[in-house]
Every structure is written in structure tokens, then in C-alpha cells.
N, CA and C atoms as an extended XYZ file, in Angstrom:
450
Properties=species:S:1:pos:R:3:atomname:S:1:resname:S:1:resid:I:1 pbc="F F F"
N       109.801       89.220      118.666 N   UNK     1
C       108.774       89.324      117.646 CA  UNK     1
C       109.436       89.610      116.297 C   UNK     1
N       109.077       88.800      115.438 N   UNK     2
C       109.598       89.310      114.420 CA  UNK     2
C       109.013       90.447      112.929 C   UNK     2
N       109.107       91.249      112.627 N   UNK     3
C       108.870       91.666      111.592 CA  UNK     3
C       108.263       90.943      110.313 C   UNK     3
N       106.992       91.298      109.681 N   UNK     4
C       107.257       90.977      108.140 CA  UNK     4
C       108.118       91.600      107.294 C   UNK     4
N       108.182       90.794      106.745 N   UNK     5
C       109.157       91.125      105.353 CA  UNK     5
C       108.669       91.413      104.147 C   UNK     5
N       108.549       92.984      104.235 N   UNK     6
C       107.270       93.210      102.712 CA  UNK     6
C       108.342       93.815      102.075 C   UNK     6
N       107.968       93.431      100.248 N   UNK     7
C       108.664       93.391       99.243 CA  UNK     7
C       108.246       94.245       98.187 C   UNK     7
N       106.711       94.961       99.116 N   UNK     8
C       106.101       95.911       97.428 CA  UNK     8
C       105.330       96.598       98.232 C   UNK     8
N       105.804       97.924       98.552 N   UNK     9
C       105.273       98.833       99.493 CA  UNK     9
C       104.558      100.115       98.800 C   UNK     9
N       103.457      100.421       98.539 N   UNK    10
C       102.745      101.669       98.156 CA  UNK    10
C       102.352      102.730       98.753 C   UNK    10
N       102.290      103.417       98.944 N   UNK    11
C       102.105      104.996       99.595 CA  UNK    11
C       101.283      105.562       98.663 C   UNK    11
N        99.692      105.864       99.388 N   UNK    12
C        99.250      107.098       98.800 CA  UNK    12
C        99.599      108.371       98.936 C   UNK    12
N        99.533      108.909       98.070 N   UNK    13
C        99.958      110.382       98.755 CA  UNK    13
C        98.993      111.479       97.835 C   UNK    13
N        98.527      112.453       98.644 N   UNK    14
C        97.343      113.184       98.121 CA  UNK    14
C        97.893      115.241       98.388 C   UNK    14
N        99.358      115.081       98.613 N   UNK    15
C       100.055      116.347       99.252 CA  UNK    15
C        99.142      116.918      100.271 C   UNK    15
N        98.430      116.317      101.335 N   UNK    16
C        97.943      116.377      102.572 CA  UNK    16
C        99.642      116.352      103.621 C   UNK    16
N        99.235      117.026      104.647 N   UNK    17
C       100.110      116.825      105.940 CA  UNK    17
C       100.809      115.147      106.255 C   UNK    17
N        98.856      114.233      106.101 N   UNK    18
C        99.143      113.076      106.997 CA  UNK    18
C        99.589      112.549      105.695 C   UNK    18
N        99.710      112.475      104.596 N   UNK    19
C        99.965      111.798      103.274 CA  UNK    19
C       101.369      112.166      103.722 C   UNK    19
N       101.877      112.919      103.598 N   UNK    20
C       103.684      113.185      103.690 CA  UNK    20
C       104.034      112.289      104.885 C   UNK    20
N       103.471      112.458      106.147 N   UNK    21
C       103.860      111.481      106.805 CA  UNK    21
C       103.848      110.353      106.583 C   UNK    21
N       102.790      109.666      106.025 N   UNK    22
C       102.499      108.605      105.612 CA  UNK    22
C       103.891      108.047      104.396 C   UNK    22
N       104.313      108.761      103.905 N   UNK    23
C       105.170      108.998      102.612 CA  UNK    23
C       106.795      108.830      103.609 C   UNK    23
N       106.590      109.306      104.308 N   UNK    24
C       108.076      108.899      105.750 CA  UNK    24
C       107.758      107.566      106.082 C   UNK    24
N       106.906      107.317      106.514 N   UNK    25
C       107.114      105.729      107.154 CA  UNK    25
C       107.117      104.770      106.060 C   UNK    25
N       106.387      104.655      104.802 N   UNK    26
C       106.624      104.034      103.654 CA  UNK    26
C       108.214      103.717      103.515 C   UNK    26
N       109.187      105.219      103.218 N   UNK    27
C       110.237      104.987      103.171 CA  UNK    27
C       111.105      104.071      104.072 C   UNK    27
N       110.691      104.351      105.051 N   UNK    28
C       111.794      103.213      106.421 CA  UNK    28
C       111.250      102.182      106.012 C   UNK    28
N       110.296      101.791      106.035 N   UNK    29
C       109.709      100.500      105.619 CA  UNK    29
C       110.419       99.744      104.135 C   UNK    29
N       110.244      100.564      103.463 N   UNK    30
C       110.793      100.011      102.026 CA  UNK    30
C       112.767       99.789      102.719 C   UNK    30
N       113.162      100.663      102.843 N   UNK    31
C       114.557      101.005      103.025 CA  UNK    31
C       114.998       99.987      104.230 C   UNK    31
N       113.844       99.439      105.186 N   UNK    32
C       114.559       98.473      106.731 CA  UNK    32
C       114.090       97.103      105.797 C   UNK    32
N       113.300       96.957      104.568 N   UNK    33
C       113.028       95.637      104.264 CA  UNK    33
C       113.894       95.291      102.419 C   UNK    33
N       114.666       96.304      102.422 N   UNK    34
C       114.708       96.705      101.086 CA  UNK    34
C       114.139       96.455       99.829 C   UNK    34
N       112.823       96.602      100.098 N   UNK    35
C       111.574       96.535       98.888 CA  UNK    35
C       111.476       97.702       98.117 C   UNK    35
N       111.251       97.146       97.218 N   UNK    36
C       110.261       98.591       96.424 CA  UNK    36
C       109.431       99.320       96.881 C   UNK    36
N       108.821      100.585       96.363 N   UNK    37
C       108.464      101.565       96.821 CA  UNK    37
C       107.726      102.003       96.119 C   UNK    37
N       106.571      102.155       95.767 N   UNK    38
C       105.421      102.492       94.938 CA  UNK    38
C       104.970      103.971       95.516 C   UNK    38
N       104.753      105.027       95.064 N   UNK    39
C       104.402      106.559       95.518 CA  UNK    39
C       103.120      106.878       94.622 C   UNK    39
N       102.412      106.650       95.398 N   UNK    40
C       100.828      107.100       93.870 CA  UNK    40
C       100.229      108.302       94.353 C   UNK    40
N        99.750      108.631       93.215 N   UNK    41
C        98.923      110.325       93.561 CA  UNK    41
C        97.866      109.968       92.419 C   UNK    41
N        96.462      110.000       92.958 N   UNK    42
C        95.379      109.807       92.123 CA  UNK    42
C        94.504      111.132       92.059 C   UNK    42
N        94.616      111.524       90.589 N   UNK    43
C        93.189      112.592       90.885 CA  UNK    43
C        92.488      112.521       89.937 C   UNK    43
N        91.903      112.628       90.987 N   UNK    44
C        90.241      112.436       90.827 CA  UNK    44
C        89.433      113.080       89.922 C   UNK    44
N        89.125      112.574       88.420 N   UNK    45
C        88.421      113.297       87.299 CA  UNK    45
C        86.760      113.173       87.067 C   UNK    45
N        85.995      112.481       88.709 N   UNK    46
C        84.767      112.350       88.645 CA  UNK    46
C        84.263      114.118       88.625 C   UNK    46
N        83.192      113.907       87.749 N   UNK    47
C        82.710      115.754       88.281 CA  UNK    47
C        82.222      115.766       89.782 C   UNK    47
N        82.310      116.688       89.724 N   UNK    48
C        81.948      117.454       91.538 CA  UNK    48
C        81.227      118.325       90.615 C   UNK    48
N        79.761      117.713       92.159 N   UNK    49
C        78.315      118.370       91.827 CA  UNK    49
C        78.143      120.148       92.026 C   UNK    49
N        79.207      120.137       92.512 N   UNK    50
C        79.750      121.781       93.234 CA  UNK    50
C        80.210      122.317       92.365 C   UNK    50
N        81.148      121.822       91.487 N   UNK    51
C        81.689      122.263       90.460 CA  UNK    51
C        82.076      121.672       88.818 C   UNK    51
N        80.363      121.396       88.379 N   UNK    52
C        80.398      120.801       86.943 CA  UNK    52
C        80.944      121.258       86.247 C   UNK    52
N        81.379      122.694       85.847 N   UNK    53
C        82.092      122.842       84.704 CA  UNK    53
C        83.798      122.880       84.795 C   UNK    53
N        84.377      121.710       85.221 N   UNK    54
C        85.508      121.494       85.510 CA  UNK    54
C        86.129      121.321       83.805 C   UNK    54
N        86.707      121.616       83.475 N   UNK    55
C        87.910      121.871       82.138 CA  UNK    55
C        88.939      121.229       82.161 C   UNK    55
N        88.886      120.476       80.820 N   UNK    56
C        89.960      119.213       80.708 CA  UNK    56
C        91.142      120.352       80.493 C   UNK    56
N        91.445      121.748       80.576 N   UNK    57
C        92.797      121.598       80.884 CA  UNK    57
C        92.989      121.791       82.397 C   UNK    57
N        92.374      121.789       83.365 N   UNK    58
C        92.132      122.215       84.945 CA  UNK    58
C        92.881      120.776       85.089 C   UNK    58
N        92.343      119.668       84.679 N   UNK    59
C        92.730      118.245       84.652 CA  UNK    59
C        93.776      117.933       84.172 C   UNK    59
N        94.385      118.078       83.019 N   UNK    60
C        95.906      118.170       82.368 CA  UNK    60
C        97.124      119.415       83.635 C   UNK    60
N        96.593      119.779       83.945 N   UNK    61
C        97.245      120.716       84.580 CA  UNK    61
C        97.446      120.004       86.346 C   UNK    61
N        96.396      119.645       87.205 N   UNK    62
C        96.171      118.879       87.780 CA  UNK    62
C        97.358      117.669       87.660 C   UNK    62
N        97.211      116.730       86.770 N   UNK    63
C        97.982      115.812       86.615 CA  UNK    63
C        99.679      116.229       86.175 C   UNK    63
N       100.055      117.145       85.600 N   UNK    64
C       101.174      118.027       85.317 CA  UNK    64
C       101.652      117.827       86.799 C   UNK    64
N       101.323      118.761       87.509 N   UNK    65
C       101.425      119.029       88.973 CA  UNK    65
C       101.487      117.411       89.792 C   UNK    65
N       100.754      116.647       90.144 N   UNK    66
C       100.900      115.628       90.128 CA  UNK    66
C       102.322      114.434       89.543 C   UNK    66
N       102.492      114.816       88.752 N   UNK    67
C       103.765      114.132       88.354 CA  UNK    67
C       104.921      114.613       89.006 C   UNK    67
N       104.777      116.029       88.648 N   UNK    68
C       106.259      117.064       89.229 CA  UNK    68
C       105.879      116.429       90.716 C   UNK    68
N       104.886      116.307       91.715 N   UNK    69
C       105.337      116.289       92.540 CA  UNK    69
C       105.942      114.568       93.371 C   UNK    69
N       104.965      113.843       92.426 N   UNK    70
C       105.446      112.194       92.478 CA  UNK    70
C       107.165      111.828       92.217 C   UNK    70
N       107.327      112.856       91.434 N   UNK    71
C       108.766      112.298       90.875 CA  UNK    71
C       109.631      112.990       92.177 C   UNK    71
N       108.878      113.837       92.686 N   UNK    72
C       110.123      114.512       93.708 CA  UNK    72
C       110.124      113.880       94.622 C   UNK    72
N       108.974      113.436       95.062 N   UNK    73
C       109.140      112.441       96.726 CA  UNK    73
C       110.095      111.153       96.288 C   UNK    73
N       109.810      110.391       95.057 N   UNK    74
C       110.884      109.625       94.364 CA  UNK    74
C       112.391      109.953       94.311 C   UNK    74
N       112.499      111.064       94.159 N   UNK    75
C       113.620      111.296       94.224 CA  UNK    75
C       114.137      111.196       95.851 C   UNK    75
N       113.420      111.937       96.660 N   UNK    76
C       113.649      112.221       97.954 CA  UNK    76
C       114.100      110.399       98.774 C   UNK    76
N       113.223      109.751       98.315 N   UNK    77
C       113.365      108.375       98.629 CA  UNK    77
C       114.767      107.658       98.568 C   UNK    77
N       114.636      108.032       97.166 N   UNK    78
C       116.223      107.536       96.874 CA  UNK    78
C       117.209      108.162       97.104 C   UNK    78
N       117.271      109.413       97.469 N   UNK    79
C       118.210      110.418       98.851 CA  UNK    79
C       118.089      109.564      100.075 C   UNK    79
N       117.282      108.948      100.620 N   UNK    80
C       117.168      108.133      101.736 CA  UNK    80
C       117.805      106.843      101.727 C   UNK    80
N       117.759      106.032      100.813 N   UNK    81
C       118.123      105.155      100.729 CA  UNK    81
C       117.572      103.927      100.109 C   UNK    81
N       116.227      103.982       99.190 N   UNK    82
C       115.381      103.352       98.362 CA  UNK    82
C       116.073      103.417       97.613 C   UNK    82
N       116.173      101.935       96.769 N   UNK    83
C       117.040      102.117       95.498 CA  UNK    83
C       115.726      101.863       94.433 C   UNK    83
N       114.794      101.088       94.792 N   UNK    84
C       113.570      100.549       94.350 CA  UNK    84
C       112.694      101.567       94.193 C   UNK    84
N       112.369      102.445       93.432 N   UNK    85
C       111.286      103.953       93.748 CA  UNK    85
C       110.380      103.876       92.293 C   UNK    85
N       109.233      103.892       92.645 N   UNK    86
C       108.250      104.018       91.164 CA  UNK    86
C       106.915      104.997       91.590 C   UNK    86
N       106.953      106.129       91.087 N   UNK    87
C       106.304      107.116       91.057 CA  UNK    87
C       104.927      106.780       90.012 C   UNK    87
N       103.882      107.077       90.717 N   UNK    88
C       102.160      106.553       89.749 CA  UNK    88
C       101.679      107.874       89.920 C   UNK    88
N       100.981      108.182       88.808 N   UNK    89
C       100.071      108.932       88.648 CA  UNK    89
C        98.481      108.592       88.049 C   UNK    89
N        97.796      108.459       88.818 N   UNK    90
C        96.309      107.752       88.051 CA  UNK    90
C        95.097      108.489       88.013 C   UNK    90
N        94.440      108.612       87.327 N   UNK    91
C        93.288      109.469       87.511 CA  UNK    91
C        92.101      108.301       87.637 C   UNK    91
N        91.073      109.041       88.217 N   UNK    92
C        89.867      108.526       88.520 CA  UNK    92
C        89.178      108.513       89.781 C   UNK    92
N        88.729      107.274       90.168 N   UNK    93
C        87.874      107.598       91.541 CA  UNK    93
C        89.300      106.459       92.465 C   UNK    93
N        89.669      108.022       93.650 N   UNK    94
C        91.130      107.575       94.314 CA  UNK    94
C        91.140      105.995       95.134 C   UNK    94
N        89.886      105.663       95.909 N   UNK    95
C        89.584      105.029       96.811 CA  UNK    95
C        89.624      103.521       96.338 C   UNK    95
N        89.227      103.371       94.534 N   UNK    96
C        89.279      102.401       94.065 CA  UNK    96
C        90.459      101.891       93.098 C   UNK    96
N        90.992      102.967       92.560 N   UNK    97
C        92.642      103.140       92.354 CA  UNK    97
C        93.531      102.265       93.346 C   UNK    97
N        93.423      102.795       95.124 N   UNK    98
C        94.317      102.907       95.484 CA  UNK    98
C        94.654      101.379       96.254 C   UNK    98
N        92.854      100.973       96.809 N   UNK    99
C        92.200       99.534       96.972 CA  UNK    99
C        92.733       98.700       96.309 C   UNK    99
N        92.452       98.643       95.378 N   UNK   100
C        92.231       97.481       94.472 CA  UNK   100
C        93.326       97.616       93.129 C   UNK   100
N        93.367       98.182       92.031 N   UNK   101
C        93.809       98.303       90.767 CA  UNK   101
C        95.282       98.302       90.789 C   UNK   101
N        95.920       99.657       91.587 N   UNK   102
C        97.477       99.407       91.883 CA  UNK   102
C        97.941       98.050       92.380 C   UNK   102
N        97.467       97.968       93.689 N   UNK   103
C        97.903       96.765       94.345 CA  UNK   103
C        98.137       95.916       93.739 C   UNK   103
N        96.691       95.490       93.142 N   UNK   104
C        96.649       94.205       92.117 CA  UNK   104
C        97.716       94.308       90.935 C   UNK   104
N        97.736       94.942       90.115 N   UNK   105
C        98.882       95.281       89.329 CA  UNK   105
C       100.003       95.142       89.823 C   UNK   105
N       100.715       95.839       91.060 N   UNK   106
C       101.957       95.773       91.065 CA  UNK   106
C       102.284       94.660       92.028 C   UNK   106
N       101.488       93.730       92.683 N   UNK   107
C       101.335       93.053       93.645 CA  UNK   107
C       102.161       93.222       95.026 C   UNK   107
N       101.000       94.380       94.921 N   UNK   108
C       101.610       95.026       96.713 CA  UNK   108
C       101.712       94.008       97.807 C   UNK   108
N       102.346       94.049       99.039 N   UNK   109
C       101.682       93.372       99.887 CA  UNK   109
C       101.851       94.905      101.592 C   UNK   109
N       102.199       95.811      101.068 N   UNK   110
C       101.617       96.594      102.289 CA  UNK   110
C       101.415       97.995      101.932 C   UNK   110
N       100.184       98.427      101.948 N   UNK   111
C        99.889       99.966      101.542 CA  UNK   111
C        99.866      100.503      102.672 C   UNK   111
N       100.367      102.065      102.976 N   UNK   112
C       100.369      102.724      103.544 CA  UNK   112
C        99.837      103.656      102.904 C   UNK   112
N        98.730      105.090      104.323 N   UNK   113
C        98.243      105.899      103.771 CA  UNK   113
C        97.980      106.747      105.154 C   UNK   113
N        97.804      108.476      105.382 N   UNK   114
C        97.788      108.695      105.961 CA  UNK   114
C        96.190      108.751      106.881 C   UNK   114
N        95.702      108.871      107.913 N   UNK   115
C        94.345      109.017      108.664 CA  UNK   115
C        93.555      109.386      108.153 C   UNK   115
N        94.349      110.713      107.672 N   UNK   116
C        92.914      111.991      106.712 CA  UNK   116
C        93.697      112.804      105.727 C   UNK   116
N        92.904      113.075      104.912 N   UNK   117
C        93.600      113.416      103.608 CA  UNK   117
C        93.128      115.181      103.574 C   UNK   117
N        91.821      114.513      102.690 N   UNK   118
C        91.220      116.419      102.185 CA  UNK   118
C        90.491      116.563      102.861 C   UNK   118
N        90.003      117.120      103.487 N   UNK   119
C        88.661      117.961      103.982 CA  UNK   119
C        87.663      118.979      103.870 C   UNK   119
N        86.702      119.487      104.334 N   UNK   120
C        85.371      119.995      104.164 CA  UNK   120
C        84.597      119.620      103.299 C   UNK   120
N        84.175      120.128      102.445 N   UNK   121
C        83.124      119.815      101.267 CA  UNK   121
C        83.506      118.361      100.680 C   UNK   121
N        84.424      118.372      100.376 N   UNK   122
C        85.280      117.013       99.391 CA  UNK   122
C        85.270      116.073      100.206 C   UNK   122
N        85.595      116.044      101.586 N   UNK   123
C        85.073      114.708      102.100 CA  UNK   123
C        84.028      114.399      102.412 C   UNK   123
N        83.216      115.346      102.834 N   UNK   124
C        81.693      114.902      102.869 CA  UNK   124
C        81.077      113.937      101.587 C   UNK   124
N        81.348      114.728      100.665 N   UNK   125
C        80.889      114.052       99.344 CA  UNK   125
C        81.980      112.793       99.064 C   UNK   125
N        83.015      112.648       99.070 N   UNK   126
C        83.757      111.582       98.458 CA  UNK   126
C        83.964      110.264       99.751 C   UNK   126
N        83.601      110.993      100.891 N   UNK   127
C        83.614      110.102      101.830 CA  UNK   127
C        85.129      109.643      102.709 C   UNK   127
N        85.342      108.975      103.320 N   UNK   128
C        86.603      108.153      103.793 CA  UNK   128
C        87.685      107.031      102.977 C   UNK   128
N        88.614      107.928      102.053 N   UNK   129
C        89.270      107.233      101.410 CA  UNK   129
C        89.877      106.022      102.053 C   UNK   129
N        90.563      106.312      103.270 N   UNK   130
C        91.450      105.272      104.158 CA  UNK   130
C        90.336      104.428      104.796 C   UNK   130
N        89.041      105.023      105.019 N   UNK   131
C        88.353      104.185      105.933 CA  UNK   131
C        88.144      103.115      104.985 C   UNK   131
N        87.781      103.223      103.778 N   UNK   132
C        87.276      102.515      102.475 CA  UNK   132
C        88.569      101.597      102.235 C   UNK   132
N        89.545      102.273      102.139 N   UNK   133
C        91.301      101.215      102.025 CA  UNK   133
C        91.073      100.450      102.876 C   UNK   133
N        90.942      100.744      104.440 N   UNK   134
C        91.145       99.680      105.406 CA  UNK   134
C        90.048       98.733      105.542 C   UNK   134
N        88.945       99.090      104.968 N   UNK   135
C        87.893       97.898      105.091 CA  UNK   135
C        88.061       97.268      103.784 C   UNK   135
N        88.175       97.541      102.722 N   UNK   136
C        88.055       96.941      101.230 CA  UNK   136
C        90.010       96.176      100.880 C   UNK   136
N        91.056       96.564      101.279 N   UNK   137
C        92.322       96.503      100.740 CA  UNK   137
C        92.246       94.762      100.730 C   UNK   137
N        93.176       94.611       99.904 N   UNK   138
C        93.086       92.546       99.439 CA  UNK   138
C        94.649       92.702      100.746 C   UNK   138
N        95.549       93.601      100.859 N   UNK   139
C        96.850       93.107      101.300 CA  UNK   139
C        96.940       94.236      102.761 C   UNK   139
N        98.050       94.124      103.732 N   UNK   140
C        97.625       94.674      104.807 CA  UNK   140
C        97.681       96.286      104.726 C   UNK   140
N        97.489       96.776      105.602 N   UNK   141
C        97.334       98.467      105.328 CA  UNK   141
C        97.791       99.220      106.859 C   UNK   141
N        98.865      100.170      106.224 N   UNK   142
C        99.313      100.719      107.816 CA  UNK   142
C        98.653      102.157      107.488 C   UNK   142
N        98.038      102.354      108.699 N   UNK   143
C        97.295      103.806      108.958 CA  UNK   143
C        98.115      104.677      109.376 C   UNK   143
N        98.608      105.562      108.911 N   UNK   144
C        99.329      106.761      110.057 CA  UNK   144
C        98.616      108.204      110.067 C   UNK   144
N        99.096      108.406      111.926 N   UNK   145
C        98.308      109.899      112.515 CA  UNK   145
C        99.081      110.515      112.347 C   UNK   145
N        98.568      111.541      112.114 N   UNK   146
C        99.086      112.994      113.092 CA  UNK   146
C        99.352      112.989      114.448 C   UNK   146
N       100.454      112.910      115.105 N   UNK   147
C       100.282      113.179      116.776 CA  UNK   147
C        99.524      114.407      117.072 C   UNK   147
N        99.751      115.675      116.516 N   UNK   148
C        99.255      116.462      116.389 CA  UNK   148
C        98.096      116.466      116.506 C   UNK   148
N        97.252      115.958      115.807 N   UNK   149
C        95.342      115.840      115.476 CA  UNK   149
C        95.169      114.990      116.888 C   UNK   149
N        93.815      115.051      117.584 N   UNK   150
C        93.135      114.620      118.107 CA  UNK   150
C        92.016      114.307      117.959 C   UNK   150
């Protein structure tokens, strides 16, 4: 059987458990096909009905954090053996960021993302980011678990 040969590999990553994993198999992938490596972290500047008075520096600060931590898995990558590494930071609504807008832009052809991201309140309301990737994505999409989770 042979392998595809993907050339523009994206990783969401949301500093969840399954996102870091997800952020490991990206790497072998980029590094066994030697493609690029796309690392995105989207947050999310819709208000939450829970918490309207959210403060554009909560958000500057947010995205601060966000960068520091995009640039480090970038780095970590290219400790591995990615020579190809591009760290994103995007704000907005993540699910349609991560679908559609990146991809299309950088012309992905395999996103990776982990099972489950955030939980309690925030997913109820924001719903199934990956479920939404894997039904909506234009290019293919690798899911990764937790062995752990059941």
C-alpha cells in the first residue's frame, strides 16, 4: 500500500492534551513526507453569552500567549526534523478559520486535529470543532485520540 504524499500539512492546536498529540503526528507526517508544516492556534474573539464583558486587552493578551506558544511547538518541530515550520495565529470563529480560510490560503492538502479540544460550557455552546472540520474540510483530515479517553 502505498502512502500519500502530502506537501502542506496543518495542525490545529488549541493547547488541549489531544491538540499536542495531534501536533506529534503532524510532525512525522510533515518530517516522513518532507512537507511543510503549518501550526495554527485560533482564538476565538466571538463574545460568550456567559461572559459579555470580555476586554480587548483579555484578547491582546490571549493572542500574546498564543504566539509564545505557536512559535515554541515551531521550534520543537524543527528540533525534530521539519525544516518547513510556519506558526499561525488567527482570531475569530476557530471552526471556520481552521475549515476553510487557512487551508485555502496556504493550500493544504492534510489537516490534522485532535478528537476533543475544550470542554464543558464552551463546547456546549461552540459545538464540535473537529466534528465540523471533518464534515465541512475541502482537503483530507486525520482525527487523532487519546488512547487514554474512552
Amino acid at each position: 500500500m502505498m502512502l500519500p504524499n502530502y506537501q502542506r500539512v496543518l495542525v490545529a492546536n488549541d493547547g488541549s492534551e489531544n491538540s499536542l498529540l495531534a501536533f506529534k503526528e503532524a510532525v512525522e507526517i510533515a518530517k516522513r513526507n518532507q512537507a511543510s508544516l503549518y501550526i495554527l492556534r485560533v482564538v476565538d474573539t466571538r463574545i460568550d453569552p456567559f461572559a459579555p464583558y470580555i476586554i480587548e486587552g483579555v484578547i491582546e493578551e490571549q493572542l500574546e500567549e498564543a504566539k509564545r506558544d505557536m512559535n515554541e511547538l515551531a521550534d520543537l518541530a524543527k528540533e525534530y526534523g521539519v525544516s518547513d515550520v510556519y506558526p499561525l495565529v488567527k482570531q475569530g470563529q476557530p471552526r471556520d478559520i481552521i475549515t476553510n480560510k487557512v487551508p485555502e490560503r496556504e493550500n493544504i492538502d492534510l489537516l490534522v486535529v485532535g478528537a476533543t479540544g475544550k470542554t464543558g460550557l464552551d463546547k456546549l455552546w461552540i459545538g464540535s470543532t473537529t466534528n465540523y472540520v471533518v464534515n465541512h474540510a475541502t482537503c483530507n483530515v486525520l482525527v487523532i485520540r487519546n488512547k487514554k479517553e474512552k
